[in-house]
C-alpha positions as CSV (number, residue, x, y, z in Angstrom):
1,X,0.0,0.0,0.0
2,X,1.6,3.2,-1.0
3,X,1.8,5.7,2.2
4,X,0.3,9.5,1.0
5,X,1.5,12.7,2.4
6,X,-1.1,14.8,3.7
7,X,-0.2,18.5,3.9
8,X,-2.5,20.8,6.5
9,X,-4.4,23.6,5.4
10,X,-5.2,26.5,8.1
11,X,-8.2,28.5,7.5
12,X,-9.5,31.5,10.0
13,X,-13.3,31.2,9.9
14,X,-15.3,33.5,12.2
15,X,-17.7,32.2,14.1
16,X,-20.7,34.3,12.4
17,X,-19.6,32.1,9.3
18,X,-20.1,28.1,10.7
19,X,-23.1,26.8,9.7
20,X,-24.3,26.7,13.3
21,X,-22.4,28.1,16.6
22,X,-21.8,24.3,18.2
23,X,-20.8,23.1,14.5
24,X,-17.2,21.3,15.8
25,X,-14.2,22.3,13.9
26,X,-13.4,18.6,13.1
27,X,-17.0,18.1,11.4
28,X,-16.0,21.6,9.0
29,X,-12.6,20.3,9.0
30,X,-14.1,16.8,7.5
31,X,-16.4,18.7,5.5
32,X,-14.2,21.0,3.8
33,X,-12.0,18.2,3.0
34,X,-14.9,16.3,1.4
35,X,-15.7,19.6,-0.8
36,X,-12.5,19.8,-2.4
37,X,-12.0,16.6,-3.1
38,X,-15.4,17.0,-4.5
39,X,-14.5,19.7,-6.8
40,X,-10.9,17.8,-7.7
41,X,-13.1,15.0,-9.0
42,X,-15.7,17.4,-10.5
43,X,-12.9,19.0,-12.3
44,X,-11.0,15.6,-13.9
45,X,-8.1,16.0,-11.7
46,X,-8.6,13.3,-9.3
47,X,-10.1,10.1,-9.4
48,X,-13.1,8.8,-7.4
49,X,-10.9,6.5,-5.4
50,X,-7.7,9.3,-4.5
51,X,-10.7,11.7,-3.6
52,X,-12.4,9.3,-1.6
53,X,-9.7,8.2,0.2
54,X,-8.4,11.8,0.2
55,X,-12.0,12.5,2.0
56,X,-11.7,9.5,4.4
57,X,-13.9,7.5,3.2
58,X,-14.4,4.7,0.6
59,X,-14.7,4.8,-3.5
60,X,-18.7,3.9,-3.2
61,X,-19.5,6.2,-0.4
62,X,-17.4,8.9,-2.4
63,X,-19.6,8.4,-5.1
64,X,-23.0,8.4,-3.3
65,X,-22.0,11.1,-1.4
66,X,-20.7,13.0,-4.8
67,X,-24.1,12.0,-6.7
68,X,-26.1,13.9,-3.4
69,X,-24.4,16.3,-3.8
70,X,-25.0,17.0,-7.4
71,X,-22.4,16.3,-8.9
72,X,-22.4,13.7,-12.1
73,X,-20.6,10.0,-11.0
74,X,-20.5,9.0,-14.7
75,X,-19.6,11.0,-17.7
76,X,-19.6,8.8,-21.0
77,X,-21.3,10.5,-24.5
78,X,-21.7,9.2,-28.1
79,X,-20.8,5.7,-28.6
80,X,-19.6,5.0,-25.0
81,X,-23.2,6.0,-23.7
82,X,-25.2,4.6,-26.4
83,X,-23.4,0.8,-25.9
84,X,-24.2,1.5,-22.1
85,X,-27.9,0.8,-23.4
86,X,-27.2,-2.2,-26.0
């Protein structure tokens, strides 16, 4: 199993701007982690597996949790899509 470095990224957030006063920093932490893995995928940069377990979390809950949150999980056109349907 290859080992990946993980680098920490600091953000000042005021309290006005959680979600809700009591919101923990681990769950925004968790959260904002998710989200840019998210947009890394949404963008072609990073596969659903590296931003799953770049998110902490499996390849299928990565993309459950990516297909709830709007983003498309499968992007095949033409002749890819229509032998999907053969």
């Amino acid at each position: 199993m290859t080992m990946t470095k993980l680098q920490t990224l600091t953000a000042e957030l005021p309290i006005a701007g959680r979600p809700s006063p009591v919101e923990s920093a681990a769950n925004i932490a968790d959260e904002a982690g998710f989200f840019s893995a998210l947009k890394g995928f949404e963008q072609g940069r990073m596969s659903s597996g590296k931003a799953g377990r770049s998110s902490g979390m499996g390849h299928v809950e990565f993309l459950l949790k990516a297909s709830r949150a709007g983003v498309p999980v499968v992007d095949l056109e033409g002749e890819d899509l229509a032998d999907e349907f053969v």
